[in-house]
C-alpha positions as CSV (number, residue, x, y, z in Angstrom):
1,X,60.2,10.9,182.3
2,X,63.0,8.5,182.2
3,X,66.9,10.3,181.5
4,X,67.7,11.6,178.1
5,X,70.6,9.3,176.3
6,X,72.5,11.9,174.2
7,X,73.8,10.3,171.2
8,X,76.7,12.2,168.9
9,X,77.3,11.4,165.7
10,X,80.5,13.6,164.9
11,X,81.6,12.5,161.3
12,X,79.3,10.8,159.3
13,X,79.3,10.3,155.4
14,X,78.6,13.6,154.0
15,X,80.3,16.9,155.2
16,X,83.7,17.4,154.4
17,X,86.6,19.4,155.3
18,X,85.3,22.2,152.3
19,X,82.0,22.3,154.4
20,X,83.2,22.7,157.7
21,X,87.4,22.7,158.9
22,X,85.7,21.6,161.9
23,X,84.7,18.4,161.0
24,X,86.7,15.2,162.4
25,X,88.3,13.1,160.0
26,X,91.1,10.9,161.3
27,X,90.6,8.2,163.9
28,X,92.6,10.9,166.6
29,X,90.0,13.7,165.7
30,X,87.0,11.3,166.1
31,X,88.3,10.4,169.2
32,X,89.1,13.5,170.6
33,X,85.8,14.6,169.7
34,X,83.8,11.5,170.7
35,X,86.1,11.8,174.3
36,X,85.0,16.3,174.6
37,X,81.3,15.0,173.8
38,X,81.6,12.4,176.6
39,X,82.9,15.0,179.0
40,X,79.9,17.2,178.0
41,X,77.2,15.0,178.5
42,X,76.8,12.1,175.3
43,X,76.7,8.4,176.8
44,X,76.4,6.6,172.7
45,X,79.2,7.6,170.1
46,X,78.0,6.9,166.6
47,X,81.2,6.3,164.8
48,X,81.5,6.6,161.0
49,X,85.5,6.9,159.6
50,X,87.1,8.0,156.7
51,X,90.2,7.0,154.6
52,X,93.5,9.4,154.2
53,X,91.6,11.3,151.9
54,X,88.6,11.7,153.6
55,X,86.4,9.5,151.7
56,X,83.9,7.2,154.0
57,X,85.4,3.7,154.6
58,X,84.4,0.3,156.1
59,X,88.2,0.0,157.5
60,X,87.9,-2.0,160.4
61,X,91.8,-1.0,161.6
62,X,90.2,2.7,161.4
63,X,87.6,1.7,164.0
64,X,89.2,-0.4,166.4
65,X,92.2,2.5,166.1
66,X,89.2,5.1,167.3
67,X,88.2,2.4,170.3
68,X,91.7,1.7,171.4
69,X,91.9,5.8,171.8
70,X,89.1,6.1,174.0
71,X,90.0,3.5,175.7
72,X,92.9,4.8,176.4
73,X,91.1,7.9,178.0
74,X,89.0,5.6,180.1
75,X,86.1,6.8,178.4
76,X,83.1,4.5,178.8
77,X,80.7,6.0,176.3
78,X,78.5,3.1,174.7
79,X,80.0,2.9,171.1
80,X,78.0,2.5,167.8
81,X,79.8,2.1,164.7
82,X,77.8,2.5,161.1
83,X,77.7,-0.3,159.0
84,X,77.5,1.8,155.7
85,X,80.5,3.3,155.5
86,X,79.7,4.8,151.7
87,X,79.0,0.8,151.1
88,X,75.7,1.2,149.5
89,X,74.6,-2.1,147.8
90,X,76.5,-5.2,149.3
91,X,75.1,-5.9,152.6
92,X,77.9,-8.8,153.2
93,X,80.4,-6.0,153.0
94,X,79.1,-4.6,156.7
95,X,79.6,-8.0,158.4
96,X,82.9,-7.6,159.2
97,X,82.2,-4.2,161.4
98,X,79.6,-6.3,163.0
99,X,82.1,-8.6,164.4
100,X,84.2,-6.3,165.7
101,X,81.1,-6.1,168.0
102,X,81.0,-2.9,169.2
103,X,77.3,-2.8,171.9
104,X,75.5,-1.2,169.0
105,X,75.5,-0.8,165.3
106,X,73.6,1.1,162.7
107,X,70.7,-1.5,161.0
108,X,69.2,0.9,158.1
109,X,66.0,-1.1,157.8
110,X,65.0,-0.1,154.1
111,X,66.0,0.7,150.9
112,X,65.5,4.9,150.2
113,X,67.4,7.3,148.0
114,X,69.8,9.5,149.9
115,X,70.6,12.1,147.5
116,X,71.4,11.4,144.1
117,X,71.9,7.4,145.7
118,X,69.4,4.8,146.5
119,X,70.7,2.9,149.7
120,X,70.1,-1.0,149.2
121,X,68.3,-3.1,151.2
122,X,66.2,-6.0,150.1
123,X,64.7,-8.4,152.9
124,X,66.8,-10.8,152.5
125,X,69.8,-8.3,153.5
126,X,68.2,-7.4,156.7
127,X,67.7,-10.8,157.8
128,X,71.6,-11.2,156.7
129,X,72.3,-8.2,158.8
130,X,70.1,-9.1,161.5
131,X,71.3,-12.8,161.7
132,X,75.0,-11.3,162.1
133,X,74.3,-8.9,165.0
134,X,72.3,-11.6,166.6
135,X,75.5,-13.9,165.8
136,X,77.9,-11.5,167.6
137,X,75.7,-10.2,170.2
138,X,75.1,-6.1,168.7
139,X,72.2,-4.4,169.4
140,X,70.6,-3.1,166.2
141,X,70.4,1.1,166.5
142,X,66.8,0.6,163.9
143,X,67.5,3.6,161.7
144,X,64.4,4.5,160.1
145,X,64.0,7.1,157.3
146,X,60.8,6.7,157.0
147,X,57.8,5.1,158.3
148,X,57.4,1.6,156.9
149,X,61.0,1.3,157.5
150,X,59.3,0.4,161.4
151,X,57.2,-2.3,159.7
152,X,60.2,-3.7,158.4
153,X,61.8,-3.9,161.3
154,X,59.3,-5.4,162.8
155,X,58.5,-8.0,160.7
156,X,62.3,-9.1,160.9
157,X,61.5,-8.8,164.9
158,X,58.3,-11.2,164.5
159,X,61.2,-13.6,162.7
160,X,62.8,-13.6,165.7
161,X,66.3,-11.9,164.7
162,X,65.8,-9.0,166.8
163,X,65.2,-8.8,170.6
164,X,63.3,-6.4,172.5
165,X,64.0,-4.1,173.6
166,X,63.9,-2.3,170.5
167,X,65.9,1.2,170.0
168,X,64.9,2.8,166.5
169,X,66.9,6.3,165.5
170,X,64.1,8.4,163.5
171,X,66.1,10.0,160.7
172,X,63.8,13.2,159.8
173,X,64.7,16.0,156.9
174,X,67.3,13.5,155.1
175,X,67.3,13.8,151.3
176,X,64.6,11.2,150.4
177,X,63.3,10.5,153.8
178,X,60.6,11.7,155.5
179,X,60.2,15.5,155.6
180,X,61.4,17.1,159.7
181,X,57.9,18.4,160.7
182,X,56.5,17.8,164.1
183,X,53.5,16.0,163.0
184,X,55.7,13.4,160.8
185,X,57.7,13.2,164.2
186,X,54.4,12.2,166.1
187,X,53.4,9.8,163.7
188,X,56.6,7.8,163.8
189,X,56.7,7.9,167.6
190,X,53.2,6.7,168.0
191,X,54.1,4.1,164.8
192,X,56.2,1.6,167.2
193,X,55.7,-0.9,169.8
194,X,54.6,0.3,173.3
195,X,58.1,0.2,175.5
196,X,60.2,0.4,172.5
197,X,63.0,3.4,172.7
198,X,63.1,5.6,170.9
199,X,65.6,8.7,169.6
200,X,65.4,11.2,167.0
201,X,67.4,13.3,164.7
202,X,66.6,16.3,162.7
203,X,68.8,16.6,159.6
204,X,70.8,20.3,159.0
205,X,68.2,23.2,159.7
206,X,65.9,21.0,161.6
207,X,68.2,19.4,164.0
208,X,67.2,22.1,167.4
209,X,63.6,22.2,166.6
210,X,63.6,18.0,166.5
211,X,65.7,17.9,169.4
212,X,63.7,20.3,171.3
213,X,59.9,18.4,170.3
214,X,61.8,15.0,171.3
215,X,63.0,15.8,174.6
216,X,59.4,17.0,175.6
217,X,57.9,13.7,174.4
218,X,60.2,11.7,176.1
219,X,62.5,10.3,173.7
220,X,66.3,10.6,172.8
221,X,68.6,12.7,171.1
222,X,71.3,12.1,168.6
223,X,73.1,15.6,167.6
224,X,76.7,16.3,165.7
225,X,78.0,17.2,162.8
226,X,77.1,14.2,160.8
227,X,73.8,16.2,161.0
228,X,74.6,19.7,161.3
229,X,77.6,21.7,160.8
230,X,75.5,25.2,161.5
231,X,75.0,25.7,165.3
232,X,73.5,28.4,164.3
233,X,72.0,30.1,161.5
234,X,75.6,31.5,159.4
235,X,77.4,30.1,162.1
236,X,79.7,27.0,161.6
237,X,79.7,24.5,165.0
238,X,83.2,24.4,166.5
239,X,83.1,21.3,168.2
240,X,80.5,18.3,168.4
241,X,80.6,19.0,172.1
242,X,79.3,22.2,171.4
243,X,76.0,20.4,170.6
244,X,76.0,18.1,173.3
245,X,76.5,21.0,175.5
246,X,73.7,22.8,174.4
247,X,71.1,20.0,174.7
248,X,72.2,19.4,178.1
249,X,71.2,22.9,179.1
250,X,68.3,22.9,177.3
251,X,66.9,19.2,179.2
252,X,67.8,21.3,182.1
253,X,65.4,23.9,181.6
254,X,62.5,21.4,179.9
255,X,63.0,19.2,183.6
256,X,64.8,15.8,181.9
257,X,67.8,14.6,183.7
258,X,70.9,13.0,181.0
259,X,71.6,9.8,181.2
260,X,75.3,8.6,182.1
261,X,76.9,5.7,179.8
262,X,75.6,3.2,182.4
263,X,71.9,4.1,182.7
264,X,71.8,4.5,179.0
265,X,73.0,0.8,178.6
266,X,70.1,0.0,181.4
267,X,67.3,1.8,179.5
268,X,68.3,0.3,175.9
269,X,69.0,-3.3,177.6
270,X,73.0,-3.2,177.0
271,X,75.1,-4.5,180.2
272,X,76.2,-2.3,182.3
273,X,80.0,-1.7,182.8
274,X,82.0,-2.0,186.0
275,X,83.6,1.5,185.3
276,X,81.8,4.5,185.3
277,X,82.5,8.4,184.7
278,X,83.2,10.3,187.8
């Protein structure tokens, strides 16, 4: 099997500070954490930030503030910023995150209730949003929620606005998505193009037992407290390296190598940087 990418998602739109004191809010805690995950074995940072009161936000001074941090730490991890944000309905809204061009960004390629929220996307926003990565050069990260959010992706592929190779992000056990069960997992996989990447996440209680059925299939792994602040049953995660760490041993013992920064931008078809992590 080809090396596991390890993506971390430490912040996300959901958990607070009442949920977990653990979680990372400001652009120095994201980067601190992003920079510990890196250390421990995560090559893509998926970065959502929050305002001074910890609400979701589409600042764009918030992001490039966490990018200029790691950068400062020489820290080569591939970055991924959302382009939600807490913006649910205007897709115009996300352009500007777009071109800060980070080497990935979310594409959520359907509409779907997330909670007590339905999450807009009609198909003229995703050719918007697909026009605009193409524009500045992002590759999409094809968040799926559910499965004929893959045929719309790849419709918007037949239309030419997104280039193989494609990397979708299965989203399983999220309010309103598709339920985290290993055959749902199975049929998503074998639901895309032959040769197209794939990784997979397994919202809250599910996230191990996704991880786990994902490594032995060959796919990738996105952990962190965006989707889990239990590391264990009753027991809060302390860090979003603490996940990272833990599927690191655990590819150890199922027989997959990880995947440094560099080889994960060779296997999704990103260029490759002149630094590397020693």
């Amino acid at each position: 099997m080809e090396k596991l990418i390890i993506t971390v998602a430490t912040t996300g739109d959901f958990a607070t500070k009442d949920h977990t004191p653990y979680l990372p809010t400001t652009p120095q805690e994201i980067a601190d954490s992003i920079y510990e995950s890196w250390q421990a074995g995560a090559a893509i940072a998926h970065i959502h930030v929050r305002d001074e009161e910890g609400i979701p936000t589409l600042d764009l001074e918030k992001y490039q503030e966490v990018r200029r941090l790691l950068e400062e730490k020489d820290c080569d991890i591939i970055i991924n910023y959302t382009t939600a944000g807490g913006e649910l309905n205007d897709v115009t809204k996300r352009f500007p995150v777009v071109a800060l061009q980070p080497e990935i960004a979310s594409y959520d390629a359907g509409s779907f209730n997330i909670g007590p929220n339905v999450f807009i996307h009609t198909h003229e926003m995703l050719e918007q949003l697909a026009e605009k990565m193409l524009e500045h050069d992002v590759k999409p990260e094809l968040e799926v929620f559910d499965v004929g959010m893959i045929a719309n992706a790849l419709r918007i592929a037949k239309q030419g606005l997104i280039k193989p190779p494609f990397f979708f992000q299965f989203v399983l056990g999220a309010q309103g998505g598709i339920p985290a069960t290993p055959e749902n997992l199975m049929f998503m996989k074998n639901s895309i193009p032959e040769g197209a990447n794939w990784s997979a996440i397994g919202a809250s209680k599910d996230q191990l037992m996704i991880n786990t059925m994902t490594i032995l299939l060959g796919g990738h792994v996105r952990v962190g407290m965006e989707d889990a602040v239990y590391f264990n049953k009753g027991e809060l995660a302390t860090s979003n390296a603490q996940f990272v760490k833990r599927i690191v041993e655990l590819a150890k013992t199922l027989g997959r190598e990880v995947a440094t920064p560099n080889e994960a931008r060779e296997i999704i078809g990103l260029k490759v940087k002149a630094t590397e992590k020693v």
